[in-house]
C-alpha positions in Angstrom: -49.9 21.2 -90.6 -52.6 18.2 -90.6 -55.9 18.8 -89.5 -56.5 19.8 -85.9 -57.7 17.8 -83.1 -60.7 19.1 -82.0 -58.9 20.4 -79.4 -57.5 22.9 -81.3 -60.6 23.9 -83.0 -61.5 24.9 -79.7 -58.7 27.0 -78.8 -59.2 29.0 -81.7 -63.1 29.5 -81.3 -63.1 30.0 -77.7 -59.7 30.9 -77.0 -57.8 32.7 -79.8 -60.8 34.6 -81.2 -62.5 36.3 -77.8 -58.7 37.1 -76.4 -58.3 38.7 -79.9 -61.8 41.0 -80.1 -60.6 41.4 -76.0 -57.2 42.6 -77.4 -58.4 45.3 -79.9 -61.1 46.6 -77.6 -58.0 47.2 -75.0 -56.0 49.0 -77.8 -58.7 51.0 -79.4 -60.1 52.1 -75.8 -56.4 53.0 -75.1 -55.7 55.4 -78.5 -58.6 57.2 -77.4 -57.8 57.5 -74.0 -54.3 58.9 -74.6 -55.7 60.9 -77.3 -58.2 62.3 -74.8 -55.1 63.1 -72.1 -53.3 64.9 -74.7 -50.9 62.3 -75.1 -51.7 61.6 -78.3 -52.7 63.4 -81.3 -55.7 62.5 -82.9 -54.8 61.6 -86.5 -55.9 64.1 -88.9 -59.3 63.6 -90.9 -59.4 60.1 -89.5 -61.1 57.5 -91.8 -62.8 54.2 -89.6 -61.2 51.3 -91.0 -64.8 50.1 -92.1 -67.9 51.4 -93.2 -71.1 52.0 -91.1 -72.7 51.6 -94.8 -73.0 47.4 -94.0 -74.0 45.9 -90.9 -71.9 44.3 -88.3 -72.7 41.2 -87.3 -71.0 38.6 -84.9 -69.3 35.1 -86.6 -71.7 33.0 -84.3 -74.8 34.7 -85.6 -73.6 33.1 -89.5 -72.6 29.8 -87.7 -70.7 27.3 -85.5 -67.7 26.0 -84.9 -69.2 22.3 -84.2 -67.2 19.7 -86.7 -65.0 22.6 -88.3 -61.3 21.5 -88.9 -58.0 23.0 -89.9 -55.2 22.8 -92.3 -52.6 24.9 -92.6 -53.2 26.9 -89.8 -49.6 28.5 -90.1 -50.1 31.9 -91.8 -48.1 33.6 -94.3 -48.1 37.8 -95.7 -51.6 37.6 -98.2 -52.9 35.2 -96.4 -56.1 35.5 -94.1 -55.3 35.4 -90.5 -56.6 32.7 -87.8 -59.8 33.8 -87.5 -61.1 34.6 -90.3 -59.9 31.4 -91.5 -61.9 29.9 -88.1 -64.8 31.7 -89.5 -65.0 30.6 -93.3 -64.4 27.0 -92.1 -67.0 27.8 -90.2 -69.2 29.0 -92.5 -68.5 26.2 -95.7 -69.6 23.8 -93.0 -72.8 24.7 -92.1 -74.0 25.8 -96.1 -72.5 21.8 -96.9 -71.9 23.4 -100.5 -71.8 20.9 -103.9 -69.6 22.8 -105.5 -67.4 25.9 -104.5 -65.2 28.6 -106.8 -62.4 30.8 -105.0 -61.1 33.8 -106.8 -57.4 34.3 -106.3 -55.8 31.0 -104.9 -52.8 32.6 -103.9 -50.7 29.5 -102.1 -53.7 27.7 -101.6 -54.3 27.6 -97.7 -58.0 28.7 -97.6 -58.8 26.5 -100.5 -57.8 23.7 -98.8 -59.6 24.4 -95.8 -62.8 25.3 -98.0 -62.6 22.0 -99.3 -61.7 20.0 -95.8 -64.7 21.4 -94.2 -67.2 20.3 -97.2 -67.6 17.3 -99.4 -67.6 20.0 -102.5 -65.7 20.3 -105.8 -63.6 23.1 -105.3 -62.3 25.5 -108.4 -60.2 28.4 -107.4 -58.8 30.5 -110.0 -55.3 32.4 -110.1 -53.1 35.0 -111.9 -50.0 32.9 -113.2 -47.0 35.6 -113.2 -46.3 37.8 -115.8 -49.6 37.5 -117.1 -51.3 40.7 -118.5 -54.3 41.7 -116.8 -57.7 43.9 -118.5 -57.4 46.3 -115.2 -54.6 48.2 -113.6 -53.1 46.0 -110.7 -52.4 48.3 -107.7 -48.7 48.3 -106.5 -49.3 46.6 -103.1 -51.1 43.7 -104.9 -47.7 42.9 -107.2 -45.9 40.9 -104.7 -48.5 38.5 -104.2 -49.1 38.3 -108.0 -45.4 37.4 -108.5 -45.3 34.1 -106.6 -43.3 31.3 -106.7 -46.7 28.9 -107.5 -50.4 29.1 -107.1 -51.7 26.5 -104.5 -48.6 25.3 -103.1 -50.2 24.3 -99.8 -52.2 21.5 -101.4 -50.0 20.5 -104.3 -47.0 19.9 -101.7 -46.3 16.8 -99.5 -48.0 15.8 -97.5 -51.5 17.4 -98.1 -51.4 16.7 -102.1 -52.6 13.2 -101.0 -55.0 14.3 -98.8 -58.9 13.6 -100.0 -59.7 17.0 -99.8 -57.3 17.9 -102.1 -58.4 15.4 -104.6 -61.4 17.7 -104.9 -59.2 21.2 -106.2 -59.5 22.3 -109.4 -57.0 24.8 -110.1 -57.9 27.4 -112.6 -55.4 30.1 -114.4 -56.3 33.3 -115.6 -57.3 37.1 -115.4 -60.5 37.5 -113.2 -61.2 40.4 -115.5 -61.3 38.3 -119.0 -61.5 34.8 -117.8 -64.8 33.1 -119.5 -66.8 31.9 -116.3 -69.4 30.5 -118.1 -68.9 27.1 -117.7 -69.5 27.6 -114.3 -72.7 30.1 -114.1 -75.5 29.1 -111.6 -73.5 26.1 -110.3 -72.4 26.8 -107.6 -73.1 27.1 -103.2 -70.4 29.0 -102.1 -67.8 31.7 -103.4 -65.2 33.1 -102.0 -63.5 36.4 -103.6 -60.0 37.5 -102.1 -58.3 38.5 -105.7 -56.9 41.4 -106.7 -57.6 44.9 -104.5 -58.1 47.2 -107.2 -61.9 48.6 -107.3 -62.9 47.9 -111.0 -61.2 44.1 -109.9 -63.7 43.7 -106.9 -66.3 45.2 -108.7 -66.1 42.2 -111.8 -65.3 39.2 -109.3 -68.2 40.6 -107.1 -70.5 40.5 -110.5 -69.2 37.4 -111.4 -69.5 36.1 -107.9 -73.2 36.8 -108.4 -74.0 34.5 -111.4 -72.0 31.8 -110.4 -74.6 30.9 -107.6 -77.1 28.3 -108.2 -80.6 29.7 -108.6 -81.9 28.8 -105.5 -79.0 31.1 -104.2 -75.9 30.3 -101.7 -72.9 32.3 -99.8 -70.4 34.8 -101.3 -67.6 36.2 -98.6 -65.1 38.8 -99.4 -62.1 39.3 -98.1 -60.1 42.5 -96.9 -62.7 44.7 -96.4 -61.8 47.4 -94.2 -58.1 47.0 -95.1 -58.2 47.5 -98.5 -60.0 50.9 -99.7 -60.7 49.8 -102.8 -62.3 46.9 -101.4 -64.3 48.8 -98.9 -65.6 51.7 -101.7 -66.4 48.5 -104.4 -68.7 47.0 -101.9 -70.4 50.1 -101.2 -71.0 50.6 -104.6 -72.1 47.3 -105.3 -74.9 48.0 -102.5 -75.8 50.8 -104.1 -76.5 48.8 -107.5 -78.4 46.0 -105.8 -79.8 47.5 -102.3 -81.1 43.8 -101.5 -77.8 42.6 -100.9 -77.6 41.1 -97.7 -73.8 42.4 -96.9 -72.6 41.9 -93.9 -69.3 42.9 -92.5 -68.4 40.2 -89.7 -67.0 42.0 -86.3 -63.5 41.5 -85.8 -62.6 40.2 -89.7 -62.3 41.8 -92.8 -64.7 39.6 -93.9 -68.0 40.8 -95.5 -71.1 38.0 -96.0 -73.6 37.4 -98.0 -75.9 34.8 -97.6 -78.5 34.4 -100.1 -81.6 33.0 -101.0 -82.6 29.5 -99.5 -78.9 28.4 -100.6 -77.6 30.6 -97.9 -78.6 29.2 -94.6 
């Protein structure tokens, strides 16, 4: 799909996204009252889908939708759905990053939606298939390893021609042994949906860290909540640097972290 119309930016920030939240409320509120009629069985040592650990925070406390556009906007299985998509437009837009690394392209619809909503150089980095990775890939993470190409959603007619995706980079390699020097302390804005597995969140977060410029900038996770691994790695990560600003936006499995002056 070509960019939306402003039209449809609308929709999704003031249509899709509140009759969403409106949509889980009604479900969640109607578990428990079924549960609390005896209709239902409470599931056994129930875990919350997210932790109370990091803060909740709504999308339009981060940012705005003025100016945001789409790509893409159809979604397939690994992809991130509608509105988180809304929301990390959303969010490259207002920090107006230089440059940008993603970590796992996977077919390439966020990246080129990171790089339509900025004037930045984008780098996103991918597993080919069949390549051999330093950590253990958990199972549910194998079909999206085994793809039939990384970024196929901007190297495809018609949006390879598109100036936005003039700006991709696309990298290939294991998160876990790639050499991300090159790009230390360059860059505004990271975004880190690769693999699921803890000791894998645990590097890209790491690495996430020391590619941001000095002066500081925005990391976002994705899957958190969804994921275990994902939700126990960021945890621990707090717990090695407390001043994290984490926080897990409502309604997503997004988690945010804006830092330093970089970060408003």
């Amino acid at each position: 799909m070509a960019a939306a119309s402003g039209l449809f930016s609308f929709y999704v920030f003031h249509g899709h996204m509140p009759a969403r939240a409106l949509a889980h409320a009604a479900r969640d509120a109607s578990r428990r009252a079924r549960i609390a009629l005896g209709l239902k069985k409470a599931p056994p040592a129930a875990k919350p889908r997210t932790s109370e650990k990091i803060p909740t925070v709504k999308w339009s406390e981060l940012c705005r939708a003025s100016g945001v556009v789409f790509h893409e906007s159809d979604k397939a299985d690994g992809n991130v759905n509608l509105a988180e998509l809304a929301v990390l437009n959303a969010l490259c837009r207002a920090c107006r990053p230089r440059e940008l690394f993603e970590i796992g392209t996977f077919d390439g619809r966020t990246t080129l939606n990171l790089a339509a909503n900025s004037e930045a150089n984008v780098f996103t980095l991918d597993l080919p298939a069949g390549h051999a990775t330093k950590f253990e890939v958990v199972g549910g993470d194998n079909k999206y390893v085994n793809k039939p190409a990384s970024g196929a959603r901007f190297t495809s007619e018609p949006n390879c021609r598109l100036p936005a995706a003039q700006r991709i980079t696309q990298l290939y390699g294991d998160s876990a042994s790639f050499d991300f020097s090159p790009w230390h302390g360059r860059m505004d804005f990271v975004f880190v949906d690769g693999a699921h597995s803890h000791d894998f969140v645990m590097n890209d977060s790491r690495v996430a860290l020391k590619l941001l410029r000095s002066g500081g900038g925005v990391i976002v996770w994705h899957d958190y909540g969804v994921w275990p691994d994902v939700a126990v790695a960021l945890e621990d990560l707090l717990k090695e640097q407390p001043a994290l600003p984490l926080r897990h936006v409502r309604g997503t499995s997004l988690v945010v972290a804006r830092i330093g002056a970089g970060g408003r």
